[in-house]
C-alpha positions in Angstrom: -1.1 -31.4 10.3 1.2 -31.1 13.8 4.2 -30.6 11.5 2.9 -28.0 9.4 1.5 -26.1 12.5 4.8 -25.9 13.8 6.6 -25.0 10.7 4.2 -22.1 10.5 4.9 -21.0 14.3 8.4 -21.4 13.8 7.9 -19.4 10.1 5.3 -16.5 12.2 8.6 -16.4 15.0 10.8 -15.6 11.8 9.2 -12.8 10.5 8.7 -11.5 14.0 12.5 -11.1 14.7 12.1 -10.1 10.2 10.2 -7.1 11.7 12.3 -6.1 14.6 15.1 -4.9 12.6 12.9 -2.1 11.5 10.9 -1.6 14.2 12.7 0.6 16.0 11.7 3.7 18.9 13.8 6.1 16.9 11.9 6.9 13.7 15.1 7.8 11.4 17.0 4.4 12.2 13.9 3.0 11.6 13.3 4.5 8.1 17.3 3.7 7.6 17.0 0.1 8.1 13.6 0.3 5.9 15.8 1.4 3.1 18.9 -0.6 3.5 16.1 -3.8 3.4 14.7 -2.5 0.2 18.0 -1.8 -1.0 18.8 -5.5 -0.4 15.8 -7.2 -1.2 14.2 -4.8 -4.0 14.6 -5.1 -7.2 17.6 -7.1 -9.6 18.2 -7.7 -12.7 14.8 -7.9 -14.4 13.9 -4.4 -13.2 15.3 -1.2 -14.0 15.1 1.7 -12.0 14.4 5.7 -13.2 14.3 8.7 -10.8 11.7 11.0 -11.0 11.0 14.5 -9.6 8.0 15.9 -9.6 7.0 19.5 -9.1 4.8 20.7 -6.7 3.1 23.3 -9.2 0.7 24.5 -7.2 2.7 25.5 -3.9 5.9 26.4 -5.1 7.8 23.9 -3.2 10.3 21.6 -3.6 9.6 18.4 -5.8 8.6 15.4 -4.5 11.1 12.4 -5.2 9.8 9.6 -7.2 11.2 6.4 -9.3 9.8 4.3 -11.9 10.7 0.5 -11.5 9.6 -1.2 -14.8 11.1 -4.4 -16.8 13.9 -5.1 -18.5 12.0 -6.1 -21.5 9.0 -5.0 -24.0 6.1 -4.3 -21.9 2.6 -2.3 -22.2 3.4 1.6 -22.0 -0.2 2.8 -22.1 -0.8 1.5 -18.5 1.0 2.4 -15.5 0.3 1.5 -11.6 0.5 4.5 -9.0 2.2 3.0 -6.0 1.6 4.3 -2.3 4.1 2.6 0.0 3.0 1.9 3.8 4.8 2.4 6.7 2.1 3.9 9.1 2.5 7.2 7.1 5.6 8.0 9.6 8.5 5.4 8.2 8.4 3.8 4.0 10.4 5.4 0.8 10.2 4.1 -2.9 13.4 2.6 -1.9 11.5 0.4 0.9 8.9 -0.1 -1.3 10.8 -2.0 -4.1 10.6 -5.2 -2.5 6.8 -5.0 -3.7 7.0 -2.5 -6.8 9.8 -4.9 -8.6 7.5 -7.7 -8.1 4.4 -5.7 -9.4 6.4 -4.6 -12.5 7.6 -8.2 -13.2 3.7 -9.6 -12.6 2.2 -7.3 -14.7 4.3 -5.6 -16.8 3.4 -2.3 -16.2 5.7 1.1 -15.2 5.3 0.9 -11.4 5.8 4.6 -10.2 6.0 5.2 -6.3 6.9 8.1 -4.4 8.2 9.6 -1.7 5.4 11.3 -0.1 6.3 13.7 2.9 6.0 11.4 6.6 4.5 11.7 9.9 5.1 13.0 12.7 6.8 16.0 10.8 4.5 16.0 8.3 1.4 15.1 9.7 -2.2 14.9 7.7 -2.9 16.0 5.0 0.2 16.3 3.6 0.4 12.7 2.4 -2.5 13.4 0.8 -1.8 16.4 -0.9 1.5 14.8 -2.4 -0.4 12.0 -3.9 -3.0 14.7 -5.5 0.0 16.0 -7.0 1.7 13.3 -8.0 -1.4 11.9 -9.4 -1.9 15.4 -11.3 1.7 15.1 -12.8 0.5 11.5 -14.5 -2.4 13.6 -16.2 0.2 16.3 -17.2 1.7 13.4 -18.9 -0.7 12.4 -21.0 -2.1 9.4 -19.0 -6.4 9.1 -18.9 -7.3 8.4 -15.8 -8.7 4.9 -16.6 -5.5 4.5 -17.4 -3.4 4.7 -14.3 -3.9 1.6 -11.5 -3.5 3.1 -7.9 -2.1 0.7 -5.6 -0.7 0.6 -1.8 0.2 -1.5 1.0 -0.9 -0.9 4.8 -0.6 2.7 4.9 -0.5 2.8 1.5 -3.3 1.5 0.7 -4.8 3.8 3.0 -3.5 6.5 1.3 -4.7 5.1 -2.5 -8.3 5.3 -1.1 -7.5 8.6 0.1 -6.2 9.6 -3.2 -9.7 8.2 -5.1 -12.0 9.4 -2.1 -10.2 12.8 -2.9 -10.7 13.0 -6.7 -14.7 11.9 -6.3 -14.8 14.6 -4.3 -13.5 17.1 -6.7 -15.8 15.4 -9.3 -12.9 13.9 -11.1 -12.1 10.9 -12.9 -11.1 8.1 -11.2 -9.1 5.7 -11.6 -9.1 2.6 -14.1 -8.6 0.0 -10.6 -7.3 0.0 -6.9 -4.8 -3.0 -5.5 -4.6 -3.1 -2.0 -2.2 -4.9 0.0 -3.3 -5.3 4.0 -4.7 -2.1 3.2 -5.0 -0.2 6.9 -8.5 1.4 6.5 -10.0 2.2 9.8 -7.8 4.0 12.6 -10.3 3.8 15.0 -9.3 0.2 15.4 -12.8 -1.4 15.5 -12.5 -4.4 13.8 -12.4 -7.6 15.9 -9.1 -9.1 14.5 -7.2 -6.0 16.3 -8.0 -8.4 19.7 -8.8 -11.5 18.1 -5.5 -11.8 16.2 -3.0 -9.9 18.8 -1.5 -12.7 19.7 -0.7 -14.2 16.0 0.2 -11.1 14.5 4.2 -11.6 14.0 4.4 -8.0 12.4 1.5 -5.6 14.2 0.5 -4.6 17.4 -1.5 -2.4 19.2 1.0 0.1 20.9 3.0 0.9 17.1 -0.2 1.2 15.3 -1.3 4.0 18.4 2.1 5.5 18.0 1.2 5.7 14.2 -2.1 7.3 14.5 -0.7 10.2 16.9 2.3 11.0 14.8 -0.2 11.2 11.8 -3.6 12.0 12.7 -3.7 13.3 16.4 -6.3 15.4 17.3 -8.1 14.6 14.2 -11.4 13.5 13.6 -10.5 9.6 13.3 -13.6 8.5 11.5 -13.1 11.3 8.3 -12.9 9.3 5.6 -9.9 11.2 4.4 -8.3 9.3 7.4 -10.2 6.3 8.0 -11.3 5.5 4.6 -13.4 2.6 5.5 -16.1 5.2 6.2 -16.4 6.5 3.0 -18.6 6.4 0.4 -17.6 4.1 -2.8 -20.1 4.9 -5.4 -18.5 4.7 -8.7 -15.6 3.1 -7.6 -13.6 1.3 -9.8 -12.5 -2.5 -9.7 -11.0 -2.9 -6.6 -8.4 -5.7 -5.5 -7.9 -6.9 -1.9 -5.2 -9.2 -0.9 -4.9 -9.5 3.4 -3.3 -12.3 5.7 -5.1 -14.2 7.7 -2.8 -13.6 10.4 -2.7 -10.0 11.0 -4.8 -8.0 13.4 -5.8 -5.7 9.9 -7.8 -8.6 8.9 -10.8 -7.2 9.4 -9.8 -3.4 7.7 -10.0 -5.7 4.8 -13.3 -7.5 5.2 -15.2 -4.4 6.4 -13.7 -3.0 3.2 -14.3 -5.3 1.2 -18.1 -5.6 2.7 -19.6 -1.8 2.2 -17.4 -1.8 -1.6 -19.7 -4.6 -2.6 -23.1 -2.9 -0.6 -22.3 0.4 -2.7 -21.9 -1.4 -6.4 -18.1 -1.5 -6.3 -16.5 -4.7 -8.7 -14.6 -5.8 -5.3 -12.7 -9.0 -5.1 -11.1 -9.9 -1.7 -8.9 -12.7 -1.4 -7.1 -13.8 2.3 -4.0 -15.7 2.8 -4.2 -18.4 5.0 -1.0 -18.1 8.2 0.0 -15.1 6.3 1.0 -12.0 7.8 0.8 -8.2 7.3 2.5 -7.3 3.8 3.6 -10.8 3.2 3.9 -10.1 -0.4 7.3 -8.1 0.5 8.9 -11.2 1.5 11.2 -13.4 -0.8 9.1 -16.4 -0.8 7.6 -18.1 -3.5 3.9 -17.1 -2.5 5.0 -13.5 -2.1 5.5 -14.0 -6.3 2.6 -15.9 -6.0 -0.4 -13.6 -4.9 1.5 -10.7 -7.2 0.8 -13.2 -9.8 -3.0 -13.1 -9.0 -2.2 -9.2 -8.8 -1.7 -9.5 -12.4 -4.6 -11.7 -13.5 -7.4 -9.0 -12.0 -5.3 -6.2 -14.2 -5.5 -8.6 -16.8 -9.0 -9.2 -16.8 -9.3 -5.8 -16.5 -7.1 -4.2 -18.9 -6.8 -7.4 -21.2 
């Protein structure tokens, strides 16, 4: 048990100097080295890539860069799984993101399309928002159903897919068929527990970035709007919703609080926590990154058959 303790520690002090590379004061190197990383790890030669741009219909604008990552083999077409990518809403591309969407595609064999929504601090909220609305509006274009499209995210991200459904309930839309959620960061308040209790274990958060986050994105806003803090809102009619968290990050308990009030309000939540694993672990390339995209796929299954 003292050995595997220690390979852990030594395994948490890893990722911690993982995470430095891209945690960086100045926002634009920080978003480069993002990239260059997903550059290097995302992707290979299962996965083919497409570029995508998508109009912004409504406002005129320029279009909103997106890619499709799907397998190099048959696979189900009638499905496909909206990707949010995290990054605290300031920092994250598609790019970045491929070291989850290329595992997502190979798991489930679905079209994984992400995008590149515009960031924080230069754009702050709702912007993010509003590109996901659009982006999700493009998939209808399409021909998608709703129940058709999975909407998933990691830390930000995942923020942002519960944005994205909270939004559409509110317009008395169709949601849609399921939600994955990877460390999903849910309350910006910070009132969990595990934001003291795990400060010290946490090899990839900590207090200071996530305050840095919240002002480039949401300052002066009203923190506990559920358009911000989803954890405060109200999932009636929700759809099957998939929670995957480490028990090692100080988000731990954006999960559990989550997971909690989806089950109180009806909501087919399942929640499942990684024991000594850290924020986003599923980006890394180890075998239980492959692993829990693996379960990933089971709940679409069970779902989608």
């Amino acid at each position: 048990m003292a050995g595997r303790d220690k390979n852990n520690a030594n395994l948490m002090h890893l990722i911690k100097r993982m995470h430095g590379v891209v945690e960086n004061t100045d926002i634009g190197k920080q978003r480069q080295s993002q990239d260059h990383i997903g550059a290097l790890l995302g992707g290979g030669r299962d996965v083919l890539t497409k570029d995508l741009d998508i109009p912004r219909r409504e406002r005129g604008e320029d279009c909103i860069h997106a890619e499709v990552n799907y397998v190099n083999r048959p696979h189900t077409k009638k499905h496909i799984i909206l990707y949010c990518h995290g990054g605290g809403y300031s920092t994250g591309s598609s790019l970045y993101a491929r070291t989850l969407t290329g595992k997502l595609a190979m798991a489930a064999g679905m079209d994984v399309l992400s995008f590149d929504y515009r960031l924080a601090p230069e754009h702050p909220y709702p912007a993010a928002v509003e590109d996901a609305l659009c982006v999700w509006d493009d998939l209808m274009l399409q021909g998608y159903g709703a129940g058709d499209v999975i909407v998933a995210g990691d830390s930000a991200g995942g923020n942002l897919a519960l944005a994205l459904a909270l939004s559409l309930k509110e317009q008395e839309r169709f949601l849609p068929g399921a939600l994955v959620l990877l460390s999903p960061w849910t309350d910006l308040t910070s009132s969990g527990r595990s934001y003291t209790a795990k400060a010290e274990i946490d090899p990839v958060l900590n207090a200071s970035y996530l305050e840095e986050m919240i002002a480039n994105y949401a300052g002066g806003q009203d923190l506990t709007d559920p358009m911000i803090s989803p954890l405060f809102g109200d999932f009636a009619g929700f759809p099957p919703t998939y929670i995957q968290v480490g028990g090692n990050e100080i988000l731990l308990d954006d999960s559990t609080a989550l997971y909690r009030r989806m089950l109180k309000a009806g909501v087919a939540a399942k929640l499942d926590i990684f024991k000594g694993m850290w924020h986003v672990f599923q980006m890394s390339p180890f075998k239980n990154a492959h692993e829990a995209m693996d379960q990933v796929a089971a709940f679409l299954y069970d779902i989608f058959g």
